[in-house]
C-alpha positions as CSV (number, residue, x, y, z in Angstrom):
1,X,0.0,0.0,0.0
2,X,1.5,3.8,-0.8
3,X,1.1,6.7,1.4
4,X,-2.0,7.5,-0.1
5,X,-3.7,4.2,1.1
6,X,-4.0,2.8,-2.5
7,X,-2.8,-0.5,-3.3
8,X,-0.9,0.9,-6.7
9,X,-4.5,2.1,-7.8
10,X,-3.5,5.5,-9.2
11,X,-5.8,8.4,-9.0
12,X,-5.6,9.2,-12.5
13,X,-6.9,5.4,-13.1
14,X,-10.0,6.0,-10.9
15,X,-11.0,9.1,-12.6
16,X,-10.7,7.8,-16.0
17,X,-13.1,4.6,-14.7
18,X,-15.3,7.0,-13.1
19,X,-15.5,8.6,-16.4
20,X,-16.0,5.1,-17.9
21,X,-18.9,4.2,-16.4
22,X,-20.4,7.8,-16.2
23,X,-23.5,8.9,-18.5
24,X,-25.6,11.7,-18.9
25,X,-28.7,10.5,-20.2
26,X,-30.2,10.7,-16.8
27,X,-33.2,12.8,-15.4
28,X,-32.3,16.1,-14.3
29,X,-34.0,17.7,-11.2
30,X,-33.6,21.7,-9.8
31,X,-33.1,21.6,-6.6
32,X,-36.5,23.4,-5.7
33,X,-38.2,21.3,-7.9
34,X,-41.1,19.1,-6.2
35,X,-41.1,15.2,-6.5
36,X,-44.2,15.0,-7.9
37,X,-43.1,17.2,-10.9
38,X,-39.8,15.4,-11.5
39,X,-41.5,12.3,-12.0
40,X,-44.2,13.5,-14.5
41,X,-41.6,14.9,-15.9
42,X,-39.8,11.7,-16.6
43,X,-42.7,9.6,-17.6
44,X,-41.7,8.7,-21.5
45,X,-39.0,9.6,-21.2
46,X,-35.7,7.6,-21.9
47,X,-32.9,7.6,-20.1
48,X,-29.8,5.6,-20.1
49,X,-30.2,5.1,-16.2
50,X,-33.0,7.0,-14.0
51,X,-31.4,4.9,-10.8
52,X,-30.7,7.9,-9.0
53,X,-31.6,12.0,-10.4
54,X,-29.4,14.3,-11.1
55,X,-30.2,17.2,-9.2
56,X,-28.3,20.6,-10.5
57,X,-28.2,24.4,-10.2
58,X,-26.9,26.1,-13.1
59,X,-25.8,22.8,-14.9
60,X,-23.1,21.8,-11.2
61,X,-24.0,18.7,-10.0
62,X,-25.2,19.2,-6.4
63,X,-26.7,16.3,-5.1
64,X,-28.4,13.2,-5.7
65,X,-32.2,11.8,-5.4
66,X,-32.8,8.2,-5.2
């Protein structure tokens, strides 16, 4: 293990799997925005994964709804 607690898993490596597996065909929610109206919002609609929502002010990502 290396002073950062990694087993020789490189940071660098992490993001770029991050990245991998990342999409952003996924519902998007304001954080003022009202359950109810996210998910009539999403009905018919596709999505690559609606697992969690994305919920963002001024397209930054600051939080998550599951």
């Amino acid at each position: 293990m290396n002073a950062a607690g990694h087993d020789g898993f490189q940071a660098t490596e992490a993001l770029g799997t991050a990245a991998w597996h990342a999409s952003s065909g996924v519902p998007v929610a304001a954080p003022e925005e009202l359950v109810d109206t996210v998910l009539a919002a999403m009905r018919g609609q596709v999505y690559d994964s609606a697992t969690v929502v994305a919920v963002c002010r001024a397209d930054i990502l600051v939080g998550l709804a599951t």
